[in-house]
GUROPA-660021 format. One line per field, with one value per residue (C-alpha): x, y, z. Coordinates in nm, 2 decimals. Example, Ala and Ser with C-alpha at 12.3 -4.5 7.8 and 13.67 -1.06 7.14 Angstrom:
<atoms>
c1 = (1.23  1.37) $
c2 = (-0.45  -0.11) $
c3 = (0.78  0.71) $
</atoms>
This chain:
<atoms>
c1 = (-2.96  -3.29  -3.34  -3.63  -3.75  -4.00  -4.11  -4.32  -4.27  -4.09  -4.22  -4.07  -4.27  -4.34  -4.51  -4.61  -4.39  -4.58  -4.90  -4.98  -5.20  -5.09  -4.90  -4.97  -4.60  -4.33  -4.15  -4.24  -4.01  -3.89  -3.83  -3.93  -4.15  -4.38  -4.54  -4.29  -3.98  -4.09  -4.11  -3.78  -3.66  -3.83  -3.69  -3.33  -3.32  -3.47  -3.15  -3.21  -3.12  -3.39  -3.37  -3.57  -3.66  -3.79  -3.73  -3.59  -3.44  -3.08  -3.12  -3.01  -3.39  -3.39  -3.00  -3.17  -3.44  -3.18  -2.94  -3.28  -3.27  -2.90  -2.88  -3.04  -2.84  -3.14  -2.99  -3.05  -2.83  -3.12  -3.31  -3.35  -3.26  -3.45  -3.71  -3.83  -3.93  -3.96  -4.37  -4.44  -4.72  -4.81  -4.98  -5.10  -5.13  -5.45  -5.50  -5.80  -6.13  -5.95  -5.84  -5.47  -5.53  -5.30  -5.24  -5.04  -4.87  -4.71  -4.86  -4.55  -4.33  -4.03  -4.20  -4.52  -4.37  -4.16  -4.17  -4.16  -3.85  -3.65  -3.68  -3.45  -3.59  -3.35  -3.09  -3.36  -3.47  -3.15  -3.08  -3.45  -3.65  -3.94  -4.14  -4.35  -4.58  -4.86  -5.22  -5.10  -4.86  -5.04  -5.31  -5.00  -5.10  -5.13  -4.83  -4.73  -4.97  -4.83  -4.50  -4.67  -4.77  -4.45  -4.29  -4.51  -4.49  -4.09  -4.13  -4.38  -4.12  -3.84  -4.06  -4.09  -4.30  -4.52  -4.70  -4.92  -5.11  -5.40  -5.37  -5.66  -5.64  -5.96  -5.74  -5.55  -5.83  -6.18  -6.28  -6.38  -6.05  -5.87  -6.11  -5.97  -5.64  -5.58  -5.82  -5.51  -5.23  -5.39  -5.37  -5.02  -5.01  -4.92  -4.98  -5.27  -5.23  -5.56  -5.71  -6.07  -6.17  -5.91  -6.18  -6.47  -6.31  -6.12  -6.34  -6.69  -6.58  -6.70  -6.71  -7.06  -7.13  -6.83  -6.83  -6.52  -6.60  -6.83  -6.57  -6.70  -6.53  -6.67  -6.38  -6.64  -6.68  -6.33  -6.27  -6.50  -6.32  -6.00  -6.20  -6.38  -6.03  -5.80  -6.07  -6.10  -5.73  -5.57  -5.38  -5.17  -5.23  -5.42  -5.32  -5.58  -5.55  -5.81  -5.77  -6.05  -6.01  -6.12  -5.99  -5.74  -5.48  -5.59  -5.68  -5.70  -5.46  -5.47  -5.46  -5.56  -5.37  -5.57  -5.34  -5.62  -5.62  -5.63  -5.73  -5.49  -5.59  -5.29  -5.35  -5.49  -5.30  -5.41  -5.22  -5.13  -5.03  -4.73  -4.72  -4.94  -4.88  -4.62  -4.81  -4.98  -4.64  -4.47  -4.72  -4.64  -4.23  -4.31  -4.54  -4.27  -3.96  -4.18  -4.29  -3.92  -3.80  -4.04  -4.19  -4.59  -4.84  -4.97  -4.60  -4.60  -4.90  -4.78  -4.48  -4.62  -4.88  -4.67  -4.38  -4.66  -4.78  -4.39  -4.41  -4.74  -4.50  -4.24  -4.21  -4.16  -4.25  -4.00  -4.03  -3.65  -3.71  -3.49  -3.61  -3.59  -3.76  -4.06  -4.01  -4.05  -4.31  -4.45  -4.40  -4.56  -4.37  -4.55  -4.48  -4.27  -4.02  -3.74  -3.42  -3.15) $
c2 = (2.45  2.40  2.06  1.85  1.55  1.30  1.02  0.71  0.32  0.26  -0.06  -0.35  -0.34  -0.65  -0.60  -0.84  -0.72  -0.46  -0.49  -0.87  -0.98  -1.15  -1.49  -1.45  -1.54  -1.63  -1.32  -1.01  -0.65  -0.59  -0.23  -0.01  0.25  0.44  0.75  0.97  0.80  0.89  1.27  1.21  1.11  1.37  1.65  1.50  1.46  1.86  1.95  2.00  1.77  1.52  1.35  1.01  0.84  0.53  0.19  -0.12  -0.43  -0.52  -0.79  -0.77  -0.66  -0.41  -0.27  -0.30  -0.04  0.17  0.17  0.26  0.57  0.64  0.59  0.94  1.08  1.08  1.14  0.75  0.85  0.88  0.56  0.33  -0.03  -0.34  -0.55  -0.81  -0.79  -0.52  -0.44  -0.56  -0.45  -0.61  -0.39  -0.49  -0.22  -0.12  -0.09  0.06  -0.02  -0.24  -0.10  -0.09  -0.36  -0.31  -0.56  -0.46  -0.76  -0.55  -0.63  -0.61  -0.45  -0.30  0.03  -0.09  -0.21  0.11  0.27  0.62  0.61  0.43  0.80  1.14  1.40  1.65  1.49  1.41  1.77  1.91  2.20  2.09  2.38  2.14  1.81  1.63  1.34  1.14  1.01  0.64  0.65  0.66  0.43  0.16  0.16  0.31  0.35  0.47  0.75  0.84  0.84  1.12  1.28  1.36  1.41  1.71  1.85  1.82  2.00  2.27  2.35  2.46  2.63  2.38  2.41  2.09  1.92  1.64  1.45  1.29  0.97  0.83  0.41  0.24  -0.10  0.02  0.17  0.28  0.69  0.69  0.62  0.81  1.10  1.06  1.02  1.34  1.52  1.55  1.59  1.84  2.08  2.10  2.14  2.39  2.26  2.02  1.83  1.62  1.42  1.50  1.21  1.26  1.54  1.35  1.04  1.17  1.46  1.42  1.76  1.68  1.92  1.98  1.92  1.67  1.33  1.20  0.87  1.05  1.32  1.63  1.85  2.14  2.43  2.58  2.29  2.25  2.66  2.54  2.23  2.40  2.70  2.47  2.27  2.58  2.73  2.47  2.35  2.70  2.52  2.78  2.67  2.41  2.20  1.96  1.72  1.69  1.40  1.26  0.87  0.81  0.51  0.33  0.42  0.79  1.06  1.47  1.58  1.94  2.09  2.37  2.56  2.77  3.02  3.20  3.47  3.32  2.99  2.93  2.66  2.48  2.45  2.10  1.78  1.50  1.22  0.84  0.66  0.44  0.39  0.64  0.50  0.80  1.04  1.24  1.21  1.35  1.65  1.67  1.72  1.99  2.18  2.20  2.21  2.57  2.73  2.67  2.82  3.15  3.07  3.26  3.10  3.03  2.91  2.67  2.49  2.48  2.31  2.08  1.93  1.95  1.74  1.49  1.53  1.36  1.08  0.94  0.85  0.69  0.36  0.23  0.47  0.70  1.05  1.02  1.39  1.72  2.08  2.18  1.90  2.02  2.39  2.28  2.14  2.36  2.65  2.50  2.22  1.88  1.80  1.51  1.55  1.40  1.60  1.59) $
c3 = (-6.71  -6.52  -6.33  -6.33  -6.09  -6.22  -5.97  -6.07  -6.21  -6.47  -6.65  -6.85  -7.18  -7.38  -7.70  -8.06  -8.37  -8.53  -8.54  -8.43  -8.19  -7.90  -7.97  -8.34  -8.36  -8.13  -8.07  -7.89  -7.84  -7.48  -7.42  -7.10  -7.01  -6.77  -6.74  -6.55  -6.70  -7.01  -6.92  -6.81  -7.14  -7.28  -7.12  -7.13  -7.50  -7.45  -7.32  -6.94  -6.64  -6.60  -6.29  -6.23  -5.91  -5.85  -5.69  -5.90  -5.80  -5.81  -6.06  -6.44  -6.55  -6.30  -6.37  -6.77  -6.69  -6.51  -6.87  -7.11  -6.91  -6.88  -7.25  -7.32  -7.01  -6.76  -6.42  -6.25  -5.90  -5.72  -5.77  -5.49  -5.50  -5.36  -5.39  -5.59  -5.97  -6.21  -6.30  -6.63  -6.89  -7.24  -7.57  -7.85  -8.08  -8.24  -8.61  -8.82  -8.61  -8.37  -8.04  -7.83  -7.54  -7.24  -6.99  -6.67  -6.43  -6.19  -5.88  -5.61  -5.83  -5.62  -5.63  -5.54  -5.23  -5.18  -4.81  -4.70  -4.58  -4.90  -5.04  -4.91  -5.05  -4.93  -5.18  -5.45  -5.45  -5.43  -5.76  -5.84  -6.06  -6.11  -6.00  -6.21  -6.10  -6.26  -6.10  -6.17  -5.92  -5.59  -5.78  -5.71  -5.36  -5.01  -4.96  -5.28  -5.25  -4.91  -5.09  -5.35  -5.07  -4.90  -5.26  -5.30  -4.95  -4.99  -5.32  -5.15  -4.88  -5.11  -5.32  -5.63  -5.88  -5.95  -6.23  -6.20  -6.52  -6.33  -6.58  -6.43  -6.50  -6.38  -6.41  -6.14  -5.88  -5.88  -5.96  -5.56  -5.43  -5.72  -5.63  -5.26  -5.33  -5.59  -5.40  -5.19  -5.40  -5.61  -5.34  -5.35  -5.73  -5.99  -6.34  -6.40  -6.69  -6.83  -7.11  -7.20  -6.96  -6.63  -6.54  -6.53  -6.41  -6.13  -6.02  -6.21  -6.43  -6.78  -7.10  -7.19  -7.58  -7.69  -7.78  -7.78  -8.01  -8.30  -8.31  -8.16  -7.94  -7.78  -7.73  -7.45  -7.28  -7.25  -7.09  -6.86  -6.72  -6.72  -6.50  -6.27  -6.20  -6.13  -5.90  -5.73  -5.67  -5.74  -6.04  -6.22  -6.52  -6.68  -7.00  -7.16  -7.45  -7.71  -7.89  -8.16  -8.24  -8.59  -8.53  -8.39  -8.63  -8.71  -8.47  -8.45  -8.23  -8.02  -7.68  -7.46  -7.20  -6.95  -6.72  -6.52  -6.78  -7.12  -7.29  -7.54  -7.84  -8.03  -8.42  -8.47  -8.61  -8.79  -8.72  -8.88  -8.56  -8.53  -8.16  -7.93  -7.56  -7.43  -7.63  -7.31  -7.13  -7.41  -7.41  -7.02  -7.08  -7.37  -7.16  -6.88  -7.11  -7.29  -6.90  -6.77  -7.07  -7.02  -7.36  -7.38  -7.30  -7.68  -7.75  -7.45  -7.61  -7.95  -7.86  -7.60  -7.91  -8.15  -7.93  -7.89  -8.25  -8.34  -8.03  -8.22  -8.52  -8.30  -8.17  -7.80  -7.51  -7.51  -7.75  -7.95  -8.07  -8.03  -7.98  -8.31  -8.47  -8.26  -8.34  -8.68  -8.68  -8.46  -8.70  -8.97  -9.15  -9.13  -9.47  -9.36  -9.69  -9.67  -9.48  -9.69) $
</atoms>
């Protein structure tokens, strides 16, 4: 059974009942989440040994975002403990023509405050197949993204492959110091995985001929981000998202994987959103659950959508689907009859 690492912050989520607005009542949901820890759980419920690192406090919040994970057997061993508080982030959900607003209070979270040497990475990496890390964890900070950088170096020596979704979140730094930043890491990855904005954000790559907010997306365009960012990096592949919001509450969902030989487009989807925040990260833990598994190159994108295709309809960050719940829908069956 192959073994993945995923490194990053894992969030305290508080969020109105349905679709309120904030403080329209009293009450909000308190689950966790966060980008990499939801890969985790991904690949976990997948069926391989997903292994999450990060830093939490001792306290009962902290030792609460350690059990979400250890609930769908994520491997927790390795995550350091100390510090402070627990980062925090609040969503409203969108509905119709109103947006999703996220607000994130997690300045000095533990992780944020993390140093170089809280983290072995002899031990972490040890068994490792894979390493997966997302741009908005050296946004966190300096040290954060030095953190990254040893991750990946660690990962290079043994010969690890590594997958990065550059997540680019202008809340959390500007697109010169992301630029900066993932200028760097990118050089030690394998897999880039991007949204139809992370290009131009992050590295001023933009597909000619789509607008993303009247609905058109231009297939070209797209070959030719997904060229310009492996020849520049010497990415092994390439995965992109293509997502058109008709609204907040119904989008088109498809992506593209490019691997230096072929571009490879994944039938489209068109989707009645119940809760889309994890749906990129869920896209991330098919892609790598399909390439460790040696599926093609056209499979590996059909699964990755279609995993992320099922997250949309589930609530709370984490993607509570199996393998063959995505093969079927993968193959075909969307219908969503009843399974009796």
């Amino acid at each position: 059974m192959k073994t993945v690492v995923t490194f990053g912050e894992i969030m305290l989520r508080l969020a109105p009942n349905g679709y309120y607005r904030f403080f329209q009542n009293d009450q909000m949901q308190a689950t966790f989440g966060g980008g990499e820890a939801n890969v985790a759980v991904s690949l976990a419920n997948f069926g391989l040994n997903s292994r999450y690192v990060t830093k939490l406090p001792q306290h009962a919040i902290g030792q609460a975002a350690v059990d979400s994970l250890r609930h769908f057997g994520v491997d927790t061993e390795k995550i350091v403990r100390g510090g402070d508080r627990v980062g925090i982030y609040y969503l409203e959900k969108g509905a119709s023509q109103r947006g999703s607003v996220c607000i994130y209070d997690r300045a000095h979270s533990a992780i944020a405050e993390a140093k170089k040497e809280d983290f072995d990475w002899d031990p972490i990496f040890e068994g490792a197949d894979w390493f997966h890390f997302t741009g908005i964890t050296p946004a966190l900070g300096e040290n954060v993204a030095e953190i990254c950088l040893e991750a990946c170096r660690a990962a290079k020596e043994r010969n690890i492959p590594i997958s990065c979704d550059l997540n680019y979140r202008g809340k959390l730094w500007t697109r010169e110091e992301a630029r900066k930043v993932m200028t760097e890491l990118c050089r030690y990855v394998d897999v880039c995985i991007a949204n139809e904005e992370d290009a131009k954000d992050v590295f001023g790559i933009e597909a000619e001929g789509s607008d993303i907010y009247g609905g058109k997306l231009n297939h070209d365009g797209y070959r030719s981000v997904a060229k310009q960012l492996a020849d520049r990096f010497g990415f092994q592949k390439v995965a992109i998202t293509l997502r058109t919001s008709l609204s907040a509450s119904d989008n088109d969902w498809a992506g593209m994987l490019y691997d230096k030989e072929q571009y490879c487009f994944s039938k489209s989807y068109h989707l009645h959103i119940v809760d889309r925040v994890g749906g990129g990260d869920s896209f991330g833990a098919g892609l790598i659950y399909s390439i460790l598994s040696g599926a093609s190159s056209q499979d590996t994108i059909e699964f990755a959508v279609a995993a992320s295709a099922l997250k949309h309809s589930v609530e709370g960050d984490f993607n509570r689907v199996s393998v063959s719940e995505v093969k079927k829908l993968a193959g075909g069956d969307g219908s969503g009859r009843v399974q009796r």
